[in-house]
C-alpha positions as CSV (number, residue, x, y, z in Angstrom):
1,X,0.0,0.0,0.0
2,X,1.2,3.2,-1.1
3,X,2.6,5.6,2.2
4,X,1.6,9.2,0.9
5,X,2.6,12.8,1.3
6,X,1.6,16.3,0.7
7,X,4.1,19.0,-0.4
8,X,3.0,22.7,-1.0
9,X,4.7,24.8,-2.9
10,X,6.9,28.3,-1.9
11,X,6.8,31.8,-3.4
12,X,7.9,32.4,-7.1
13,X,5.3,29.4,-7.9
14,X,2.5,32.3,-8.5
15,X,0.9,33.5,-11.5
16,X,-2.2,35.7,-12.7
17,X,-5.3,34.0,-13.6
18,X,-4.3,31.1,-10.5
19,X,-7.5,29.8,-8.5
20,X,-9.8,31.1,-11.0
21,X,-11.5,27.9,-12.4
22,X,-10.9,26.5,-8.8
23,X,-13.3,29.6,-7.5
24,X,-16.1,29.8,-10.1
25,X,-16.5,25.6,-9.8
26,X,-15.8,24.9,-5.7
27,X,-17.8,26.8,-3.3
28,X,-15.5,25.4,-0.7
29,X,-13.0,27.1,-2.7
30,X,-14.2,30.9,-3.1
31,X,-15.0,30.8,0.7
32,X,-11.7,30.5,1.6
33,X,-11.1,34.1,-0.4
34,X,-13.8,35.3,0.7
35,X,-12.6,34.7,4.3
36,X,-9.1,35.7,3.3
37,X,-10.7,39.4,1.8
38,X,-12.2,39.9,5.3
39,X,-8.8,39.2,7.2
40,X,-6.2,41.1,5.0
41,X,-8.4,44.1,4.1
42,X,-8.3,43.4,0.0
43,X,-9.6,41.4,-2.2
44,X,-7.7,38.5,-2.7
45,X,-8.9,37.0,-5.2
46,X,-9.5,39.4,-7.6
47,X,-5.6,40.0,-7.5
48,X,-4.6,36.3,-8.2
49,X,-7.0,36.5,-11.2
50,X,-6.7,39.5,-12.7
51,X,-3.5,40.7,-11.4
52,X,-1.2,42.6,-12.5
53,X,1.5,40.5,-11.9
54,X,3.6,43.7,-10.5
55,X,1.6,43.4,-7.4
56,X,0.9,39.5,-7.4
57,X,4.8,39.2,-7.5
58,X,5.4,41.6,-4.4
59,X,6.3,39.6,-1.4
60,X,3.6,41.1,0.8
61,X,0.6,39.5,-1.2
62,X,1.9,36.7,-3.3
63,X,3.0,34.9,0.3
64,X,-0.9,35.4,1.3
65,X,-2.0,34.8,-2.4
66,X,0.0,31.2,-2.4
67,X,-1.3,30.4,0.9
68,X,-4.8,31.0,0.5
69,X,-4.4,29.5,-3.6
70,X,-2.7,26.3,-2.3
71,X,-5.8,25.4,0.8
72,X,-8.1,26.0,-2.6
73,X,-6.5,23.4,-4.4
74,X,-6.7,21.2,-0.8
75,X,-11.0,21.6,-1.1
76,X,-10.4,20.3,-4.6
77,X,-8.8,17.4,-3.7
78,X,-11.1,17.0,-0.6
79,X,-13.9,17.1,-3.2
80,X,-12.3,14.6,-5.4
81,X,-10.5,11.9,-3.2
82,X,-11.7,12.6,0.2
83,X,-10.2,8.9,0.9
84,X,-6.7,10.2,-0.1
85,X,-6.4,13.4,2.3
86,X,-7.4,10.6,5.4
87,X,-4.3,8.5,3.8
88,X,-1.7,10.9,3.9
89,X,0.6,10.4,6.9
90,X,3.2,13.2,6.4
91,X,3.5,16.7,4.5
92,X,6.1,19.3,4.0
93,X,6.1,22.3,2.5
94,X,9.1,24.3,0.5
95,X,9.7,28.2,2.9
96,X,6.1,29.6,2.6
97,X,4.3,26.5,1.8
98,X,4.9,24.8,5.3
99,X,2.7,27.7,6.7
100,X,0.3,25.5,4.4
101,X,1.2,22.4,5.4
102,X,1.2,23.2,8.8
103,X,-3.1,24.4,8.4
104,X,-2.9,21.0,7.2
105,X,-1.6,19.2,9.7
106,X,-3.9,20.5,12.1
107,X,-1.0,22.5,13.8
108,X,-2.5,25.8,12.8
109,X,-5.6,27.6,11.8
110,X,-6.8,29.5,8.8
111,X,-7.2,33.0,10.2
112,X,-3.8,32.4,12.0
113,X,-2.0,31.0,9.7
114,X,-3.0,33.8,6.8
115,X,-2.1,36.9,9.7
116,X,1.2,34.8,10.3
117,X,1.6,34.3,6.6
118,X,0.7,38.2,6.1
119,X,2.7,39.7,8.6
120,X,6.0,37.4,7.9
121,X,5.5,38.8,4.3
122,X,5.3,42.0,5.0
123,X,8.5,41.9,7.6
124,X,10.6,40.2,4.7
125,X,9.3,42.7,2.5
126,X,10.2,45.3,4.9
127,X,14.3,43.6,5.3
128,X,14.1,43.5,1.5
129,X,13.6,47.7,1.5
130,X,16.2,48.4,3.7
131,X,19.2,46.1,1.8
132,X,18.7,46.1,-1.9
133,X,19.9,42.1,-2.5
134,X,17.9,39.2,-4.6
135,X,17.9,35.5,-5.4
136,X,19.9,34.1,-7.9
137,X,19.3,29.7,-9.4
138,X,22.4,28.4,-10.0
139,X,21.5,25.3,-12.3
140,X,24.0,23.0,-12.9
141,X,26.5,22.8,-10.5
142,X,26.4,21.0,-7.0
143,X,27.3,22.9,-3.4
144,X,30.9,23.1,-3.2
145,X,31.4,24.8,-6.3
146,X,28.5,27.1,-5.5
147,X,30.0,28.1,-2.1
148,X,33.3,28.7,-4.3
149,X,31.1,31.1,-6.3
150,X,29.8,32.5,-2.8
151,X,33.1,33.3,-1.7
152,X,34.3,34.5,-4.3
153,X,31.4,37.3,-4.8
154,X,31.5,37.9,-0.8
155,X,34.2,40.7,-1.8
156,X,31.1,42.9,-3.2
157,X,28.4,42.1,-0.1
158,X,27.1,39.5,1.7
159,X,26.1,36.1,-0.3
160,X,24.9,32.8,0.8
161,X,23.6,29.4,-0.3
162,X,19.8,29.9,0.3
163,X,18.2,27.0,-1.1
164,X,19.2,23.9,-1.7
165,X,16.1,22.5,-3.9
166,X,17.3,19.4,-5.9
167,X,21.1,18.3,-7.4
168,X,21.9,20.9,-10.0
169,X,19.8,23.3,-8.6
170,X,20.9,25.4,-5.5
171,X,19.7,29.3,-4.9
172,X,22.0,31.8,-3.3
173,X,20.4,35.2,-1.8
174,X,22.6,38.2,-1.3
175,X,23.3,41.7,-1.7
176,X,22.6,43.2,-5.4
177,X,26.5,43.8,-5.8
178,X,27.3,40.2,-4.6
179,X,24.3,39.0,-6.6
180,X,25.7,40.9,-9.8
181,X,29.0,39.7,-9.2
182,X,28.4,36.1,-9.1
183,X,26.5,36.4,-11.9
184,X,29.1,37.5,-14.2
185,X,31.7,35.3,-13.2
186,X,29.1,32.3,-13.7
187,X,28.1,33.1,-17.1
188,X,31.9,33.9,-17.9
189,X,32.3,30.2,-16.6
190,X,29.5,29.0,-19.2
191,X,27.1,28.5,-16.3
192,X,23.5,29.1,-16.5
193,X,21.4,31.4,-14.0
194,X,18.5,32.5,-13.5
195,X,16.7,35.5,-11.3
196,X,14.1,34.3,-8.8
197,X,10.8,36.6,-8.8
198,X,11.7,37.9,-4.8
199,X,12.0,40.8,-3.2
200,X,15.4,39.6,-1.5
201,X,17.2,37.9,-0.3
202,X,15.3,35.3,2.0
203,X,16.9,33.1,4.3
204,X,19.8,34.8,5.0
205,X,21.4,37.4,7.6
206,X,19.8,40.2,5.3
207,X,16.4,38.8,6.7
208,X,17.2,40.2,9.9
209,X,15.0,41.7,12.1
210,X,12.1,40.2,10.1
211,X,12.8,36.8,12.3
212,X,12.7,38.5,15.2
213,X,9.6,40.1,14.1
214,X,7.9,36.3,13.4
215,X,9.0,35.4,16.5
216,X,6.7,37.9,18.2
217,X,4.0,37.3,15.8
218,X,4.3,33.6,16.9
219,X,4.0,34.6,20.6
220,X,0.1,35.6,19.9
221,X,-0.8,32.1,18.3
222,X,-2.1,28.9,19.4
223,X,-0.2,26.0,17.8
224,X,-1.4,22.7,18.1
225,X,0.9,19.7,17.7
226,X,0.0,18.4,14.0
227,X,-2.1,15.0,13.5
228,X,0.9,13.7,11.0
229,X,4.3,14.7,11.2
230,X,5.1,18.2,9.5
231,X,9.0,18.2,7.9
232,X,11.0,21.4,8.8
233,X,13.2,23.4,6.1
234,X,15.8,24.1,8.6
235,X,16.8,20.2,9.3
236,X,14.4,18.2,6.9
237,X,13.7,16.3,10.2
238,X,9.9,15.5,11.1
239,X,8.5,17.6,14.0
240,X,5.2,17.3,16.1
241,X,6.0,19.5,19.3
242,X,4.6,22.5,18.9
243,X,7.6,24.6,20.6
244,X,9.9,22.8,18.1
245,X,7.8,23.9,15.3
246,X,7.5,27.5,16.8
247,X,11.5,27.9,16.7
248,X,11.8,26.6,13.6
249,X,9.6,29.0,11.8
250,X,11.7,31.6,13.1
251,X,14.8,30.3,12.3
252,X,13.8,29.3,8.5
253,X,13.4,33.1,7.6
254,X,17.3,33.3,8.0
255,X,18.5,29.9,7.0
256,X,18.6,27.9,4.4
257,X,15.9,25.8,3.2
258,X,17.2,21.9,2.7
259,X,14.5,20.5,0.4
260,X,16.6,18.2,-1.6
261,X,17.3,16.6,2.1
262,X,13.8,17.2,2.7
263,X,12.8,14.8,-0.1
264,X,15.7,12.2,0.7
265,X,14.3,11.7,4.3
266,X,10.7,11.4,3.2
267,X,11.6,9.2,0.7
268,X,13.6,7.2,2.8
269,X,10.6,7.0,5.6
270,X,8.8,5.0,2.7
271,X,6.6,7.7,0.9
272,X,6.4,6.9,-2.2
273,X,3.4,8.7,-3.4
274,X,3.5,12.3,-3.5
275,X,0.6,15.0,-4.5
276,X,1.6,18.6,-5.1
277,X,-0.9,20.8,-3.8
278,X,-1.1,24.4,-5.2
279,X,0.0,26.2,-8.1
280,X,2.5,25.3,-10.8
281,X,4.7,22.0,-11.1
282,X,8.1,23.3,-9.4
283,X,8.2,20.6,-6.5
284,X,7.0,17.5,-8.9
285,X,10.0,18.5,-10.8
286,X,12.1,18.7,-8.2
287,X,11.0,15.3,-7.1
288,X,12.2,14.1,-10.1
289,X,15.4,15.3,-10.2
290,X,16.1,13.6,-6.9
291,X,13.8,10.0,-7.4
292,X,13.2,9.3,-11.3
293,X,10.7,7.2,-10.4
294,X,8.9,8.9,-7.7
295,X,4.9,9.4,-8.3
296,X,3.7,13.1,-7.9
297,X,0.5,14.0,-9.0
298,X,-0.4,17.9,-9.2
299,X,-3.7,18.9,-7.6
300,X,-3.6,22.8,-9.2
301,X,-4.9,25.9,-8.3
């Protein structure tokens, strides 16, 4: 019998025109916008599907907008294959998107996740203001040579390993200097890059004080310890203790997010059936790139 997992997908996986269909054919669906409008003061919706992309893009709604877009996609699925959401037994989510998986899990609620998610966005957008930096996808190359790239560039600003998402495929954050710089010696190296859609650069030091800022945010909420076993981006270890999960999701705005290990240690805990709730197809991919034969299904928003 198939062991299965949910895994919801992180910021830059946004687009206009997401959750439309989802909202004009699943009641279930629309409600959750409708509940979102009345928290965050806007209408949500109306942005994912109609855009522009400009402010869908901007740190401070598309963390809400992914949020709120990947739970849609979760009532589809509940429509669909009630059977299957019972059968899941673990789920992780990549940055962002274990906010999602942690609403869940049972851990948190709705209306706290989405003001955690809200105010987490708009403290990363705030860090992003102060220190002009980005994201940069190095493809191609595994984590040694990248840090030699780092440390290299470190003589322009500050510049760190952010993400390491599958083999190949590693994302560094840092200062726009250090950001420039590493790009031009990479593509004077034949390497290929590409510029995440991201206000900054997340989980690094340049993230600071918006940790500390989540961490009093997370003093106001009530989390529950989760019915299945939420993975963590900071060790790609399953947690269920509530205080565990509290640290955690203060100390994943300023380190690095392990999801290839992430997808090693569920796969080695025996999941082996996978369903990617939310929009676009970045973590089936992913998947693929670490188990060839792994099963993912997409549940889309």
């Amino acid at each position: 019998m198939a062991k299965v997992a949910f895994l919801f997908p992180g910021q830059g996986a946004q687009s206009v025109g997401m959750a439309k269909q989802l909202c004009e054919t699943l009641p279930a669906a629309r409600q959750l916008f409708d509940r979102a409008a009345s928290i965050l003061g806007y209408d949500l919706l109306d942005v994912c599907v109609n855009g522009p992309a400009e402010r869908l893009n901007s740190t401070v709604v598309s963390q809400p907008a992914l949020f709120v877009a990947s739970l849609a996609a979760l009532e589809s699925l509940k429509a669909s294959d009630a059977a299957v959401i019972d059968a899941c037994e673990g789920t992780a989510g990549l940055s962002l998107g274990e906010y999602t998986a942690l609403v869940f899990a049972g851990s948190l609620g709705f209306e706290d996740g989405l003001r955690l998610v809200q105010q987490r966005g708009a403290a990363m957008q705030a860090a992003s203001d102060a220190t002009p930096s980005g994201m940069l996808s190095v493809i191609g190359l595994e984590q040694p040579k990248v840090e030699e790239l780092c440390a290299a560039a470190r003589a322009h600003g500050v510049i760190e390993v952010a993400n390491l998402l599958c083999p190949g495929n590693i994302v560094v954050s840092g200062t726009k200097e250090a950001c420039e710089a590493l790009k031009t010696a990479a593509e004077a190296q034949g390497l290929k890059l590409i510029r995440l859609a991201v206000a900054g650069a997340f989980h690094t030091a340049i993230m600071k004080p918006a940790d500390e800022q989540l961490a009093q945010a997370l003093t106001g909420v009530n989390l529950q310890a989760p019915r299945i076993p939420v993975w963590s981006n900071v060790d790609a270890q399953a947690h269920t203790d509530p205080a565990e999960i509290r640290q955690l999701l203060v100390k994943q705005v300023v380190q690095p997010v392990l999801w290839e290990q992430t997808l090693r240690n569920l796969l080695a805990a025996g999941f082996d059936r996978f369903y990617e709730i939310g929009p676009g197809r970045v973590l089936a991919g992913l998947l693929k790139r670490v188990q060839r034969k792994a099963e993912c299904q997409n549940i889309s928003a």
